[in-house]
C-alpha positions, 0 to 999 in steps of 0.5 A: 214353239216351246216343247210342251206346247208341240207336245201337247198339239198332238192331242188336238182333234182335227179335220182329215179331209177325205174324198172318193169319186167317179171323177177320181175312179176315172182320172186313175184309170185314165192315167193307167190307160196312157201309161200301159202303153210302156208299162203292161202292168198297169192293165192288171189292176183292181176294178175301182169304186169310190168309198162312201166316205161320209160327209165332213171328213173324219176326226183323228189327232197327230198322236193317233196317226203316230200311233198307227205309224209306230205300230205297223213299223215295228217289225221293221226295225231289228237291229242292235238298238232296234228298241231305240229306233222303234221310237221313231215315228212318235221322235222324228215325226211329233213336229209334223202334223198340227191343226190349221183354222182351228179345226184341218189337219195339216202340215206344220211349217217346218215340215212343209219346207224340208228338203225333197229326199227328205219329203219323200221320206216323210210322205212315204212315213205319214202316208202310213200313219194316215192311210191306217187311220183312214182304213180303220175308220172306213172299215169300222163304219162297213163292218159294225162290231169289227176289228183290224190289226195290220199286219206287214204284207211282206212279213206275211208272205215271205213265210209262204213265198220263195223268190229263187237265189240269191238276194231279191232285187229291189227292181223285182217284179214281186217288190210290187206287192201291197203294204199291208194286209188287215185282219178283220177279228169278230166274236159273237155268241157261238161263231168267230171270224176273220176276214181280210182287206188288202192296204196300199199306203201313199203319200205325196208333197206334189201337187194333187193330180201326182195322186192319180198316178198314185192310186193307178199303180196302188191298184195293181200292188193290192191286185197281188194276192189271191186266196183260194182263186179269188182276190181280197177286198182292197183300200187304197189310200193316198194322202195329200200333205199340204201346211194348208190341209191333209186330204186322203183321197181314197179308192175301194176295189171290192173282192171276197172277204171271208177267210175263217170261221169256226168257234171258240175251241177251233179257233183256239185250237187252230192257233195254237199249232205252228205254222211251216214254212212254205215254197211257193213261187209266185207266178207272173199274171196273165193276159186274162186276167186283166180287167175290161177296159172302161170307156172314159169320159172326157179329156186328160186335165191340164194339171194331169198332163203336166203332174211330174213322173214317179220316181224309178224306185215307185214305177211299176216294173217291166211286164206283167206283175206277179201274183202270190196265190194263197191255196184254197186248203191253206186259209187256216194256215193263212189265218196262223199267218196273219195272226201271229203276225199280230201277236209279233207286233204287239209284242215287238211295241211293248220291247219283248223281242224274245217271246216275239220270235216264238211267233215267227217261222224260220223264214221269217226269223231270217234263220234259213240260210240267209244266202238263199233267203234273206230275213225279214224278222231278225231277232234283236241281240241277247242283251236286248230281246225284252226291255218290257217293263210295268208302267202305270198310267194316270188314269190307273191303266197297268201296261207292260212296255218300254220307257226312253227317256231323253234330256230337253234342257232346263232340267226337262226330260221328253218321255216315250212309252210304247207299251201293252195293257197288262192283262193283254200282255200276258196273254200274248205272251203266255200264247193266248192268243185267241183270248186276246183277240176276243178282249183287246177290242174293248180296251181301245173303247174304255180307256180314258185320257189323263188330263196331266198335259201328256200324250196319250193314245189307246188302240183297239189291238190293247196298244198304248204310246205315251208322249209327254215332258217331265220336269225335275220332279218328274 
């Protein structure tokens, strides 16, 4: 396939296939109930209800998944050439997704027939990518007049969470918290609110029944957090990757979602302040906690029987998990949180490093004493803390981002932009944030696609990836 054809099929519109069940609900809990007999873990999960996930799917582009991808990866990629490495998931991945039958999405062929280690990798990568797409159409349906920006779970509550000395070990049980944390914004004529909804992104090459065990250890990660005593509502989202079609199959644990309300000026005001650090600890989950157990209908099938064991690193770890408790008296300081976060990772997307890092706390930043804390926010070095520049778009969009650009041959150049409309830039990094939450919505409603052969995706949070070929006069 020629490279401006694969470019290309990233704009074309396609079928993701969603489904959502009692069977589903049941054949998770079942195969939680078998594996709690050496895993006491997985009795402390989130009562699970199917989604109402419509008729026929929904419509996304591989370009939107990559946009969603790239974003919620950014924070996760400081290094001396993090603004090179940020362009990964619209580089590595613009070869996997396409559309089959003229209408499913799907693997591309070559995508289908990589190597194990490295299908897993993939699966873990566009699982994210999917899992976001699919959360934002759900939660936009649920929540008319909504808007959610994920922010890095782990991000978020390393800033209120201690883990003792010493480097936290991959096996620990606190490893087992959920993947993102989405911020609900709405805005009406006198009020502002915010509400939260917990993520568990999956994503697998196995044969459909490995879902299960997916979704069964998906449902204790999203049981994690609490906010003044009481759990979040949850999506957990795992998706199928297949050359002959995507499916996401999707489950729903209900919670209690309204963190924040206030006006314009109290949101403001509240936003402007820096958070602190905090030295929580989690605390193991007890025996109560754990739900009633449901009477299960049927038998275990024969694909569930013979579905192949997680990998050590997925499997829950020995004993009861643990649980990070967010106060009552600190929603406000909870909201800060999450929504510097936001501002952080847009902000890290368009380049601009430096006024990233204003957003951060120290724990964050990894400027604590690195022996008792490691970080997770590490700035990039001086020379690279803002590579942001302006670029204009064909359809006369201004935004501020950065531009790479990598030679194909034959004179032609494959051009990546990752970047922030203009207004929406300034004001994050000038620190308006408020008025940014109140704007950006609109952005990803109104901008239009150029009709030059690029790439181009708008996201609701003011966004922008450009991917297209260049010529010799371009």
């Amino acid at each position: 396939m020629e490279i401006e054809s694969l470019v290309q099929s990233l704009n074309y519109q396609s079928l993701l296939a969603l489904e959502s069940s009692d069977q589903l609900v049941d054949d998770v809990l079942r195969y939680a109930e078998t594996h709690a007999k050496t895993r006491q873990a997985y009795w402390h999960h989130k009562r699970l209800t199917p989604v109402d996930v419509g008729k026929g799917g929904m419509r996304t582009t591989p370009a939107q998944v990559l946009h969603e991808l790239g974003v919620a990866t950014t924070l996760l990629t400081a290094s001396p050439l993090s603004q090179v490495a940020r362009n990964w998931a619209a580089v590595r991945y613009c070869a996997t997704l396409t559309r089959v039958g003229g209408r499913r999405l799907a693997l591309t062929p070559d995508a289908n027939e990589v190597v194990y280690h490295h299908k897993v990798t993939q699966s873990e990568q566009l699982g994210i990518g999917l899992a976001l797409v699919v959360a934002k159409h759900l939660l936009r349906r649920q929540h008319r007049g909504w808007t959610f920006h994920a922010v890095d779970a782990e991000v978020a509550l390393k800033a209120g969470f201690v883990d003792g000395a010493g480097a936290v070990e991959s096996v620990s049980r606190t490893k087992k918290r959920p993947d993102y944390i989405l911020l609900g914004h709405h805005a009406t004529n006198t009020r502002r609110r915010m509400k939260i909804v917990v993520l568990e992104c999956k994503g697998t090459h196995q044969p459909p029944s490995f879902i299960h065990g997916q979704l069964a250890r998906a449902a204790v990660q999203v049981e994690a957090l609490s906010v003044g005593g009481s759990h979040p509502p949850s999506l957990m989202v795992a998706s199928h990757l297949t050359h002959a079609g995507i499916t996401a199959y999707v489950l729903d644990p209900p919670g209690d979602d309204e963190l924040w309300s206030g006006d314009d000026e109290e949101l403001d005001d509240l936003l402007s302040t820096r958070p602190e650090d905090q030295f929580w600890r989690p605390r193991t989950a007890t025996p109560d906690e754990a739900p009633a157990r449901h009477a299960l209908s049927g038998v275990p099938s024969a694909a569930d029987q013979a579905a192949p064991e997680p990998d050590l690193a997925d499997e829950l770890p020995p004993g009861a998990p643990q649980v990070f408790d967010i106060p009552e008296q600190q929603r406000g300081w909870f909201t800060q949180i999450l929504t510097r976060a936001v501002a952080a990772t847009a902000l890290l997307f368009a380049g601009n490093s430096e006024a990233a890092s204003g957003y951060a706390t120290p724990r964050q930043r990894g400027t604590e004493d690195p022996r008792s804390q490691p970080g997770l926010f590490d700035l990039d070095p001086a020379w690279a803390t803002s590579s942001a520049a302006t670029f204009e778009l064909p359809n006369g969009i201004v935004a501020e981002g950065t531009r790479h650009r990598a030679p194909l041959g034959r004179g032609r150049t494959l051009e990546v932009f990752r970047g922030v409309e203009s207004r929406l830039y300034r004001e994050l990094a000038e620190g308006r944030v408020g008025a940014y939450l109140r704007e950006a919505p609109s952005f990803g409603r109104n901008a239009t696609l150029p009709a030059d052969g690029g790439v181009y995706s708008f996201g609701r949070d003011g966004t922008v990836l450009v991917v297209r070929v260049l010529d010799r006069s371009g």
